[in-house]
N, CA, C and O of each residue as an XYZ file, in Angstrom:
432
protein
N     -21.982     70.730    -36.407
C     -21.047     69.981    -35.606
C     -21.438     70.114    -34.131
O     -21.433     71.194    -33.540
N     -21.690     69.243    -33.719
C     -21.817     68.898    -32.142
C     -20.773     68.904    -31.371
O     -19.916     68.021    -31.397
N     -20.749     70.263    -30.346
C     -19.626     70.182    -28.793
C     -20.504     69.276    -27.821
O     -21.668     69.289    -27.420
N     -19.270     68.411    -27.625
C     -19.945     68.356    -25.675
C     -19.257     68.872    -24.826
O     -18.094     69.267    -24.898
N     -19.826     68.878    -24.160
C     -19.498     69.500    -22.475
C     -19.091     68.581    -21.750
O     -19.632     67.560    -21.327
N     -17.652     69.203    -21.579
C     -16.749     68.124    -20.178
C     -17.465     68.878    -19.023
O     -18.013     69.979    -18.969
N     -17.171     67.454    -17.727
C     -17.392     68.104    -16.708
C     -16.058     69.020    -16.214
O     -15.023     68.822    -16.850
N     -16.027     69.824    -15.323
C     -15.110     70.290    -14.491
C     -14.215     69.681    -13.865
O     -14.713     68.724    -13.271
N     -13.128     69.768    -13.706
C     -11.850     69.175    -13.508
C     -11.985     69.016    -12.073
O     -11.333     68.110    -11.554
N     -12.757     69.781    -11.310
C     -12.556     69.246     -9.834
C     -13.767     68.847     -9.487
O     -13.701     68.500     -8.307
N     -15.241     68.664    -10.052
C     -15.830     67.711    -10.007
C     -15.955     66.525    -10.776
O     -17.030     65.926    -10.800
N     -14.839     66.074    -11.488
C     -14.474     65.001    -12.059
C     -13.492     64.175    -10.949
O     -13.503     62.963    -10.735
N     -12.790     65.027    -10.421
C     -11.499     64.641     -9.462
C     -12.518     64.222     -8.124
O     -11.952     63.463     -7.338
N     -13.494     64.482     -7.864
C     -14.152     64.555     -6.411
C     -15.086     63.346     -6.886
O     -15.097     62.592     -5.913
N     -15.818     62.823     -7.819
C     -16.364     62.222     -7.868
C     -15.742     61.124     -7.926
O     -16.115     60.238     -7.158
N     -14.644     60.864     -8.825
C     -13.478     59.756     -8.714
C     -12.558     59.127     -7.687
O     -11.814     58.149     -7.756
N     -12.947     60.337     -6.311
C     -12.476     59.927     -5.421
C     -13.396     59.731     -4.291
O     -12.987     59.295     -3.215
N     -14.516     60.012     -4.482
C     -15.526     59.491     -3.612
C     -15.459     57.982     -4.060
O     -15.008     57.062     -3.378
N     -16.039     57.883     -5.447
C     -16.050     56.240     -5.801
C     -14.713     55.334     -5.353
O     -14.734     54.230     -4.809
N     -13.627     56.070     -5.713
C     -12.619     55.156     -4.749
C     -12.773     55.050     -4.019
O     -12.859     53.831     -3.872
N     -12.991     55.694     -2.804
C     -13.646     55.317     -1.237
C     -14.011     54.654     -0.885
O     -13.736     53.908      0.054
N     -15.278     54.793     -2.021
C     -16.417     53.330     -1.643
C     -15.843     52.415     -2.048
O     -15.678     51.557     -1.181
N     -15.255     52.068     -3.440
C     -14.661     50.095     -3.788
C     -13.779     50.144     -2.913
O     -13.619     49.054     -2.362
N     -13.071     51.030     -2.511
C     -11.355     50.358     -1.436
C     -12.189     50.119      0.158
O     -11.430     49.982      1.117
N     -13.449     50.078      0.389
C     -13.411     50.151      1.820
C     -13.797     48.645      2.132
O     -13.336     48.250      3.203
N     -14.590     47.672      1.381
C     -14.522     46.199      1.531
C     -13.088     45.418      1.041
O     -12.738     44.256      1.247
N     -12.638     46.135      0.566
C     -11.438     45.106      0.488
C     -10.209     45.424      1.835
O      -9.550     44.649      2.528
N     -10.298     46.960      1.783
C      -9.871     47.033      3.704
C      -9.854     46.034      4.384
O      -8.839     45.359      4.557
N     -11.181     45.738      4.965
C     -12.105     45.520      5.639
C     -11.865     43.936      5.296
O     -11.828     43.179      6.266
N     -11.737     43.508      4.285
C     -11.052     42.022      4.280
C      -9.690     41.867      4.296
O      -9.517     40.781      4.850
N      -8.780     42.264      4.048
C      -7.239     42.637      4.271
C      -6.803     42.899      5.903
O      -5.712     42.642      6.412
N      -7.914     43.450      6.508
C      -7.732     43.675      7.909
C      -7.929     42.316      8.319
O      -7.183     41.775      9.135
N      -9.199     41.575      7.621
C      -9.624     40.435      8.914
C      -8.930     39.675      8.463
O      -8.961     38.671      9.174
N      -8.144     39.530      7.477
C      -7.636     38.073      6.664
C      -5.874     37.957      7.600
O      -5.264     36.928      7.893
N      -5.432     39.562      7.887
C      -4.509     39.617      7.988
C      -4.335     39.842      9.595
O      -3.205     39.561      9.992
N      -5.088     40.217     10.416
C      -4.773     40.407     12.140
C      -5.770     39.168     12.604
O      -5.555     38.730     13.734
N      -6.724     38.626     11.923
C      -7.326     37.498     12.560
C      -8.221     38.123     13.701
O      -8.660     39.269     13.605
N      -8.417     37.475     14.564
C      -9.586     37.661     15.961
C      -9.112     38.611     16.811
O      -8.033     38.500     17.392
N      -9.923     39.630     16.932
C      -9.447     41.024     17.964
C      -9.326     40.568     19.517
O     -10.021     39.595     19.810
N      -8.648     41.058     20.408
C      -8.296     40.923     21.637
C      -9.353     41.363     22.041
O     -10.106     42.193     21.532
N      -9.461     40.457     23.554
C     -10.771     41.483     24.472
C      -9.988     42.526     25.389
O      -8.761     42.433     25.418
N     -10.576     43.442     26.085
C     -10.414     44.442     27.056
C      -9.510     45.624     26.191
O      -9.662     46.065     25.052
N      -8.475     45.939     27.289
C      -7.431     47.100     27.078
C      -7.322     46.926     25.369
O      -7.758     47.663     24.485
N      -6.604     45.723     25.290
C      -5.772     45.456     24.178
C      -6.812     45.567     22.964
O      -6.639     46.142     21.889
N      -8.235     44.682     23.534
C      -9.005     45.330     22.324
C      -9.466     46.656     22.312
O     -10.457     46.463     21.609
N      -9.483     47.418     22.470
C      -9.587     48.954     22.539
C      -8.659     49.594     21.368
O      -8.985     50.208     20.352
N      -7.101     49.147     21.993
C      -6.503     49.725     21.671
C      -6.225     48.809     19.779
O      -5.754     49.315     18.761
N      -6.595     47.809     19.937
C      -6.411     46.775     18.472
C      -7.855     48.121     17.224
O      -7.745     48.706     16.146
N      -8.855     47.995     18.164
C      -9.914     48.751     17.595
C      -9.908     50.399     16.856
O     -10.463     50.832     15.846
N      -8.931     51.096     17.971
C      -8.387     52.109     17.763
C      -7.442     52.471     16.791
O      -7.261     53.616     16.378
N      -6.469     50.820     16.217
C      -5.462     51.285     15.282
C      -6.034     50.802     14.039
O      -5.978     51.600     13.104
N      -6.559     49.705     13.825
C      -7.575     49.910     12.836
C      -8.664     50.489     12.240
O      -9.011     50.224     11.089
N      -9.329     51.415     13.099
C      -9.906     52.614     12.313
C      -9.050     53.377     11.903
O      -9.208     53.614     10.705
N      -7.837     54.095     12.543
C      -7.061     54.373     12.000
C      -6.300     53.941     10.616
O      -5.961     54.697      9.706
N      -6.109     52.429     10.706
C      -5.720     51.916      9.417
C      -6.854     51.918      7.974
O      -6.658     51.878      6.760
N      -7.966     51.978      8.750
C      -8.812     52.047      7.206
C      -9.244     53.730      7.348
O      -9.888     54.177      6.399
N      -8.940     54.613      8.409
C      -8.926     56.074      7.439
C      -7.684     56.011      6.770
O      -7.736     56.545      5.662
N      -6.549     55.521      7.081
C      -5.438     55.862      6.278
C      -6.069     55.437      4.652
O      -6.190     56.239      3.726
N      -6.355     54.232      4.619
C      -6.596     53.339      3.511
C      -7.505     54.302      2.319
O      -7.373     54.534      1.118
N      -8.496     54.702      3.410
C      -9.764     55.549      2.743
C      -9.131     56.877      2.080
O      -9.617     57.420      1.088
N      -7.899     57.358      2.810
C      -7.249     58.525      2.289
C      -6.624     58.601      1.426
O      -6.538     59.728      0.940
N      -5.819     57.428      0.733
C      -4.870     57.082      0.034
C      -6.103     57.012     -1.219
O      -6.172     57.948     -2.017
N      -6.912     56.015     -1.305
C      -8.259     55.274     -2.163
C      -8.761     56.723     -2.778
O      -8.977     56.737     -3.990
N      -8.933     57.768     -2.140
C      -9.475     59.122     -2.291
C      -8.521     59.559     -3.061
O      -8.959     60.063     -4.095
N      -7.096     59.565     -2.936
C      -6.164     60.659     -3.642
C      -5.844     60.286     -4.878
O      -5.423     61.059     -5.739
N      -6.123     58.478     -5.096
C      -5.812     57.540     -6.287
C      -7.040     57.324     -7.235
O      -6.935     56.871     -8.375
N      -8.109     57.663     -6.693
C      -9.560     58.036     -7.477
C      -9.613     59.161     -8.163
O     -10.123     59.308     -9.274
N      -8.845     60.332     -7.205
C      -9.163     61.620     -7.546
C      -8.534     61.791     -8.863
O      -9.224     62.301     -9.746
N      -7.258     61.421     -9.140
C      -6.769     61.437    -10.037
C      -7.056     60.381    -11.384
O      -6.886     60.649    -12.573
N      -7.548     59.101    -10.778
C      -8.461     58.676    -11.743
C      -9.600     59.646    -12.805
O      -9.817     59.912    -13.987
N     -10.061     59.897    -11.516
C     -11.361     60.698    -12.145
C     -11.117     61.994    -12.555
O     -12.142     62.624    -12.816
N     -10.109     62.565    -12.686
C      -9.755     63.742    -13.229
C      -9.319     63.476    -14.660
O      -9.603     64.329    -15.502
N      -8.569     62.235    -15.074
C      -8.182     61.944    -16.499
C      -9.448     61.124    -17.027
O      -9.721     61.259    -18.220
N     -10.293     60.236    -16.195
C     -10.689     59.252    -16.695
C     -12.610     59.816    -16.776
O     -13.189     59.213    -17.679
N     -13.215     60.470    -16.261
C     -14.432     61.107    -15.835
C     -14.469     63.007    -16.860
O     -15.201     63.996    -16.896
N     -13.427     62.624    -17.375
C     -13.501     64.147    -18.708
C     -14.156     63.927    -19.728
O     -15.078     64.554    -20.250
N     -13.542     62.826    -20.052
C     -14.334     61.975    -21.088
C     -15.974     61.903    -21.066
O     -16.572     61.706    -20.008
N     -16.737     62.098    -22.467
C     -17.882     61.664    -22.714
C     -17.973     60.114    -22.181
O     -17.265     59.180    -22.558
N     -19.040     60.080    -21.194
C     -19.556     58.862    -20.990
C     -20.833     58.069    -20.987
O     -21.753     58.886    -21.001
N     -21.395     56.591    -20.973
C     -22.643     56.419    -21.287
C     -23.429     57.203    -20.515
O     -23.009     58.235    -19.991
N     -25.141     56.580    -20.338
C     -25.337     57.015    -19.097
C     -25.266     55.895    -18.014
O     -25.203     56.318    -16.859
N     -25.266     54.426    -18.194
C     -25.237     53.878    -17.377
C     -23.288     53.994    -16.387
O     -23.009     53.544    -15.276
N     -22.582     54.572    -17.137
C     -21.114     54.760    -16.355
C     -21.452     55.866    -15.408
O     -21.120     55.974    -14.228
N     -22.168     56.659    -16.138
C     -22.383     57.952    -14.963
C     -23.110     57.875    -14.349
O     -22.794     58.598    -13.404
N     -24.679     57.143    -14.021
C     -25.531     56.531    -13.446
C     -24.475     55.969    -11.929
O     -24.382     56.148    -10.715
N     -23.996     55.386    -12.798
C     -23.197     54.258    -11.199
C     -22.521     55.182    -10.801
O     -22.898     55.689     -9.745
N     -21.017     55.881    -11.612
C     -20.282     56.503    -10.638
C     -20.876     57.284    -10.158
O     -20.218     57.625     -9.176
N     -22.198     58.121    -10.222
C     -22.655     59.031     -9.022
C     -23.323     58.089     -8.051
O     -23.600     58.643     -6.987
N     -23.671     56.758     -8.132
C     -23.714     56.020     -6.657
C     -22.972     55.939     -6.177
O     -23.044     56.487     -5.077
N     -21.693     55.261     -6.491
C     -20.402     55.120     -5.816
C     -20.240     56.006     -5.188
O     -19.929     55.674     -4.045
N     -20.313     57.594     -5.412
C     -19.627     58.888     -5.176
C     -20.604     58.926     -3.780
O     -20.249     59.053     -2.608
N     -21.972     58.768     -4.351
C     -22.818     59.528     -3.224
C     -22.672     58.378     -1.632
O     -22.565     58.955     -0.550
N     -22.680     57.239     -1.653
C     -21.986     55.927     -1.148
C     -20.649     56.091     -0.485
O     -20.558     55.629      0.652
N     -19.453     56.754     -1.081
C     -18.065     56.890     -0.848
C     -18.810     58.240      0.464
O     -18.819     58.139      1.691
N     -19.240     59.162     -0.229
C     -19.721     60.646      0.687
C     -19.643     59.977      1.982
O     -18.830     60.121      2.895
N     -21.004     58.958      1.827
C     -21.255     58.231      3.364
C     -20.556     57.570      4.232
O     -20.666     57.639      5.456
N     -19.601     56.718      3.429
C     -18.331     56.114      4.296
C     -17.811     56.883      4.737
O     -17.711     56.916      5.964
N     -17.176     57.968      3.841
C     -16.319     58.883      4.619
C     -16.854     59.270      5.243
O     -16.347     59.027      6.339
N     -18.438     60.295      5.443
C     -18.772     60.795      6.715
C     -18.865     60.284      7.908
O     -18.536     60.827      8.963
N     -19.430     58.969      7.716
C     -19.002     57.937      9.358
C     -18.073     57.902      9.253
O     -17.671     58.578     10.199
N     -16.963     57.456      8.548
C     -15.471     57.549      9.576
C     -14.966     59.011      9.977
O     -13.994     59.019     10.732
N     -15.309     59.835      9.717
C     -14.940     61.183     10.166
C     -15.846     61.139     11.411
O     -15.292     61.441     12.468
N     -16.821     60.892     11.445
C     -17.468     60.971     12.539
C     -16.957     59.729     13.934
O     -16.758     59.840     15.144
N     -16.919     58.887     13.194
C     -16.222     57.828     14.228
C     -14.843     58.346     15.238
O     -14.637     58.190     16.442
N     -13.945     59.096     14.034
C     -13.249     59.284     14.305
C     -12.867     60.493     15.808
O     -12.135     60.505     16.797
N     -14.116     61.563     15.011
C     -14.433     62.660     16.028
C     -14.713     62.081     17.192
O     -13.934     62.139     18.144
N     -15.620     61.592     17.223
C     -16.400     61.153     18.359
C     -15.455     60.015     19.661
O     -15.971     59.601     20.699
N     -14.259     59.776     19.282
C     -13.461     58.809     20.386
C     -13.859     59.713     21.389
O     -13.535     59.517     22.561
């Protein structure tokens, strides 16, 4: 009789929420432009610029906590290899978004 091996519950949860990261950050990113339209110039754009990074770390934070838990029930499971193939792009992809916006963020 054949065991498999689950992954770990908190690298199931981390990988599920990296990949959320990455799919929720283009649809942001269209939800923003569909919905505030053309940014202001000067002061006002600064400050328009400023609350929307803000609005897509919020977005990115939420996408992370709703993955994580994805991927904690849904990433236990035996999977192909092409499911696990991708979700470790997504994950390694999500890593990168988030690190530029952390960095964006630092850096005002």
């Amino acid at each position: 009789m054949q065991t498999e091996v689950k992954a770990p519950l908190w690298f199931a949860a981390a990988k599920g929420g990296l990949a959320a990261a990455m799919l929720a950050l283009p649809l942001l990113l269209l939800a923003i432009s569909l919905a505030f339209g053309p940014a202001p110039s000067g002061y006002a754009g600064a400050a328009f610029g400023a609350a929307m990074l803000l609005v897509i770390a919020a977005g990115q934070v939420l996408a992370a906590i709703a993955g994580a838990v994805a991927g904690a029930i849904w990433l236990r499971r035996p999977q192909h290899g092409l499911v696990k193939w991708s979700v470790n792009v997504l994950a390694v992809l999500g890593a990168g978004i988030i690190a530029l916006l952390a960095f964006a963020l630092l850096a005002r």
